[in-house]
C-alpha positions in Angstrom: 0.0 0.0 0.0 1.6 3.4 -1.3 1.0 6.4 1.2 -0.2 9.8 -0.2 2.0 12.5 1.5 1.2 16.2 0.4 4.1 18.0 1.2 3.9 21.0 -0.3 3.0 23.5 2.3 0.9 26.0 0.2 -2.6 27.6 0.3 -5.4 26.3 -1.9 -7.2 28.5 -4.3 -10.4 28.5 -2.3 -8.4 29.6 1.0 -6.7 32.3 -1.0 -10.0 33.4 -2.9 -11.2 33.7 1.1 -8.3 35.4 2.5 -8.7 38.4 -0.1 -12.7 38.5 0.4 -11.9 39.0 4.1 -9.6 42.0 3.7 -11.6 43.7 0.7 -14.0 43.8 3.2 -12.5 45.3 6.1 -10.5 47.3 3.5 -14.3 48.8 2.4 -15.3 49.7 6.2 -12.3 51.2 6.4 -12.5 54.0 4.0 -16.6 54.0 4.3 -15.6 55.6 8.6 -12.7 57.3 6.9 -15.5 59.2 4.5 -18.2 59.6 7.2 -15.0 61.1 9.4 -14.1 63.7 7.0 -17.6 64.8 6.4 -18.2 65.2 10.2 -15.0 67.7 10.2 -16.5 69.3 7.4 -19.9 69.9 9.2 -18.1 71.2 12.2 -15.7 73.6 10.3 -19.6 74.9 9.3 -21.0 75.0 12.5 -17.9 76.9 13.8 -17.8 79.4 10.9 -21.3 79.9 11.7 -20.8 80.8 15.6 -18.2 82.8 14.4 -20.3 84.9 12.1 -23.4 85.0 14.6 -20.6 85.8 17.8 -19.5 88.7 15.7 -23.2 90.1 15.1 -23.6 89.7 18.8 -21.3 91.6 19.8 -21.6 94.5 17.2 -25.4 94.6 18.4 -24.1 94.7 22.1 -22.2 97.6 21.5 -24.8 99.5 20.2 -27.6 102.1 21.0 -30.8 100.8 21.5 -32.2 103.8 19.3 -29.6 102.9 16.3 -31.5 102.1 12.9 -29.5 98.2 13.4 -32.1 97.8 16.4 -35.4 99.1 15.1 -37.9 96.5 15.1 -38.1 94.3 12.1 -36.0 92.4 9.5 -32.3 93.1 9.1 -30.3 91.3 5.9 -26.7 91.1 7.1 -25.9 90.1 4.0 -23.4 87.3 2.8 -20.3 85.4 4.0 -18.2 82.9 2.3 -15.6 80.6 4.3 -14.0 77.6 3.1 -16.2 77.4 -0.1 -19.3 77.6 1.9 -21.9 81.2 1.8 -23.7 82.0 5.0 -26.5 84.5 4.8 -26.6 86.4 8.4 -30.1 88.2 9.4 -31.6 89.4 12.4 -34.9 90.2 13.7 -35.5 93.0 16.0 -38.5 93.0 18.2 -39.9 94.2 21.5 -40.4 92.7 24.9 -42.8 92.0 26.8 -42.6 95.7 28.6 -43.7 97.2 25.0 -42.7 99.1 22.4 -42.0 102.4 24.8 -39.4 100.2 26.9 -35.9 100.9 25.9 -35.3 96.7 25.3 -35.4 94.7 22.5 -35.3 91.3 22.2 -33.0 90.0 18.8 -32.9 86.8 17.0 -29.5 86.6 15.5 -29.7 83.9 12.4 -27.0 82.1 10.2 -28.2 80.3 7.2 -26.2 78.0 4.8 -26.2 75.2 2.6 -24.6 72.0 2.7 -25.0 69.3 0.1 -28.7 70.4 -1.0 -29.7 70.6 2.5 -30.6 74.0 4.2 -29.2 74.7 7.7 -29.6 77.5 10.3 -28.4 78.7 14.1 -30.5 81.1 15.6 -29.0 82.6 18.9 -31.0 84.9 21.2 -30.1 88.0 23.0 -31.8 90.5 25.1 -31.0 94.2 24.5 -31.8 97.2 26.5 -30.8 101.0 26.9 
């Protein structure tokens, strides 16, 4: 009786087929939380640029009279910012309090708008304003 020895120490086809299935995949996760990372850093360059812009607005309002024309009630276009590629439209809406219209206090919405990918986004931050 002859014994079958299989001495050569190599990988089959099928195991090798496996092997490189095994990394494609984790190869394919890989750069799939490599994209989603990069477009979270994107988003958050937004948001600061946006806090930036509205931070500014703030503190120009702050520093103003309550009787200046930027603090009469109503709609105010602060027109148009671009950073990193990206255009921000600043606004701001000027309104009374509670004490009415004869009170020297207004209450302001400050708002950023932009656009990312087709979809609209906005921060609105509050401040209370009086003479």
């Amino acid at each position: 009786m002859k014994k079958m020895i299989n001495d050569r120490g190599g990988y089959s086809f099928i195991e090798l087929v496996v092997s490189v299935l095994i990394f494609a995949i984790g190869f394919l996760g890989i750069t799939k939380m490599e994209q989603h990372a990069v477009m979270g850093n994107s988003f958050s360059m937004q948001m600061t640029n946006t806090l930036n812009i509205i931070d500014n607005q703030v503190e120009f309002l702050r520093g103003l009279d309550v009787g200046d024309a930027a603090l009469a009630v109503g709609d105010h276009a602060g027109g148009n910012f671009t950073r990193q590629g990206v255009t921000y439209t600043l606004s701001w809406t000027v309104s009374t309090t509670g004490l009415g219209p004869s009170a020297d206090s207004r209450e302001v919405a400050v708002q950023v708008t932009w656009m990312e990918k087709n979809t609209p986004h906005s921060i609105t931050m509050n401040l209370a304003r009086s003479g």
